[in-house]
N, C-alpha and C positions, 0 to 999 in steps of 0.2 A: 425346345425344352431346356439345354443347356444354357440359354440366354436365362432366361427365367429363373430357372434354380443358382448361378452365379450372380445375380440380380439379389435375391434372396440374402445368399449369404454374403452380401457384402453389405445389405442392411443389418443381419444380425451382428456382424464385426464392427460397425458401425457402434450399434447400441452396446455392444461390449464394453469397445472402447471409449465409451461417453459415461459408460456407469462404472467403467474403473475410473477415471479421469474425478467422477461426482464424487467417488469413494475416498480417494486421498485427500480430496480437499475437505469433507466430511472429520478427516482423521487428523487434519492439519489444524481444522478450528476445532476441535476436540482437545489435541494438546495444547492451543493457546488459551482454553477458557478451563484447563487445569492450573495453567500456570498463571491465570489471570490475577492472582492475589497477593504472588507474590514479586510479580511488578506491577501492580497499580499504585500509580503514585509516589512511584520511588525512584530514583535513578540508578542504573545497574551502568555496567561498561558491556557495549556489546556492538560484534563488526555488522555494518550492513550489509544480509544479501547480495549475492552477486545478480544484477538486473541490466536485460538489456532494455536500452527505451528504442519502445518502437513510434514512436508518435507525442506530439502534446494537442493541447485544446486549450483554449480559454477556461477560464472559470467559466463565462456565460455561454453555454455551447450554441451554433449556431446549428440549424438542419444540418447543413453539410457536413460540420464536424460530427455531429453524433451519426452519422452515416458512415464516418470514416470509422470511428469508435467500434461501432460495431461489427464492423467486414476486420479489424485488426483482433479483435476479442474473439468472432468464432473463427477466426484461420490459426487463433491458438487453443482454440477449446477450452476455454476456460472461461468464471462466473466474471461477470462486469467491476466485484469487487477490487478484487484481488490484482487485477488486473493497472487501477487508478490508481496511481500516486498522489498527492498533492507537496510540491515543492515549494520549498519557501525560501527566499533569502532576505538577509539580514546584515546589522549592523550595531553596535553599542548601541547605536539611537532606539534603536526601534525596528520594525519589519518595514522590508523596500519593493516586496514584491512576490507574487505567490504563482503559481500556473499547474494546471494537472498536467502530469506524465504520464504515457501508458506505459508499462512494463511489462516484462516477463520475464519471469525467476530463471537463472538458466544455471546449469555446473561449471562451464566454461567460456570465457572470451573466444570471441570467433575473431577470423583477422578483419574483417569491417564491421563496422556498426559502435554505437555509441552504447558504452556500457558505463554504470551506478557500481562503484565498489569501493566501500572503505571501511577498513579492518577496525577503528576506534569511533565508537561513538557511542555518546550518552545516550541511554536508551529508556526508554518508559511507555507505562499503558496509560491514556490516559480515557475519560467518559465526556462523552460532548450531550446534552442534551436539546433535544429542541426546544423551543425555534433557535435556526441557523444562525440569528443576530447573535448568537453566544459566542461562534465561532470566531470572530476578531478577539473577544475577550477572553477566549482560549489559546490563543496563538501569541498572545500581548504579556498572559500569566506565564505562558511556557519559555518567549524572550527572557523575561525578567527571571524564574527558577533557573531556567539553562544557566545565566550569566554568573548568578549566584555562586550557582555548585562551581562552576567553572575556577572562579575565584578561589572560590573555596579547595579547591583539589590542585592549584596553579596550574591550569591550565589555559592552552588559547583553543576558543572556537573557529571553526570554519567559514562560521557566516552562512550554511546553507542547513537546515533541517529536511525531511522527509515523514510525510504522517500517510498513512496505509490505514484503510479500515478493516478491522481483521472480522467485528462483529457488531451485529444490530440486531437489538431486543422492543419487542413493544410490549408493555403492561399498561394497562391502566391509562389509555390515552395519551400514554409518554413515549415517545422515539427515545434511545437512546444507541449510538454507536461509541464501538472500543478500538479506539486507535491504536498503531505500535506507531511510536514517533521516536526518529534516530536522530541525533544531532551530531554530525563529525566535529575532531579537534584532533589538533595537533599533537 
């Protein structure tokens, strides 16, 4: 009887703590689709996230990797978004190379592991729409705006960007997702 009933309750703690977990993130893309307006399309200054990476992938995920993906996302309980980075670096010329990161947001550096932190960076929301072929010519606009501003503020880049899907909307046979995309500088 006591197996059973501590059985129980450690499913219900379980779904507690999946539907608090469901709740913040709920409250999280609630504040970024308040604030949606007033960074789309704009460059603001703003530090990135403290992120630990816990894994990359290919762009073209293979089985194994998205098996990987996945045992990494529910051992931190959290939505497959949020979780994806896409990294990108870069050069005056043009982009040299792109890879997903997995992450997770955390408060603090731990003494091992590879952590994503940097206090300056161009910041903006931008909308990708489908089909994906858009996405080279979103990444090629955003080289060329970044370099721009850069210029423009004397500033030097980093070379490395970061784009996060924070939300995706479908109306009217249209995909669209809303990136937060950081670019560090110096």
């Amino acid at each position: 009887m006591q197996f059973l009933l501590e059985s129980k309750k450690n499913e219900l703690e379980k779904m507690i703590y999946d539907g608090l977990c469901m709740l913040k993130r709920i409250e999280e893309t609630q504040r970024f689709s308040m604030d949606l307006s007033s960074n789309f399309n704009t460059f603001s200054i703003k530090a990135l996230p403290l992120y630990r990476v816990d894994g990359e992938v290919s762009d073209f995920a293979t089985v194994e990797e998205y098996e990987n993906v996945i045992d990494i996302i529910y051992s931190n309980n959290a939505d497959m978004l949020s979780q994806i980075m896409r990294y990108i670096s870069f050069d005056i010329n043009g982009i040299n190379g792109t890879k997903m990161i997995i992450v997770d947001a955390v408060d603090e550096k731990e003494d091992n592991g590879v952590f994503l932190q940097y206090p300056k960076c161009f910041y903006t929301v931008r909308e990708e729409v489908q089909p994906p072929k858009e996405r080279s010519d979103l990444m090629a606009i955003m080289h060329k705006l970044s370099y721009e501003y850069a210029n423009e503020k004397g500033l030097r880049l980093l070379g490395e960007a970061f784009a996060i899907i924070r939300l995706i909307t479908y109306k009217a046979n249209e995909t669209k997702s809303y990136m937060e995309i950081f670019i560090p500088f110096e």
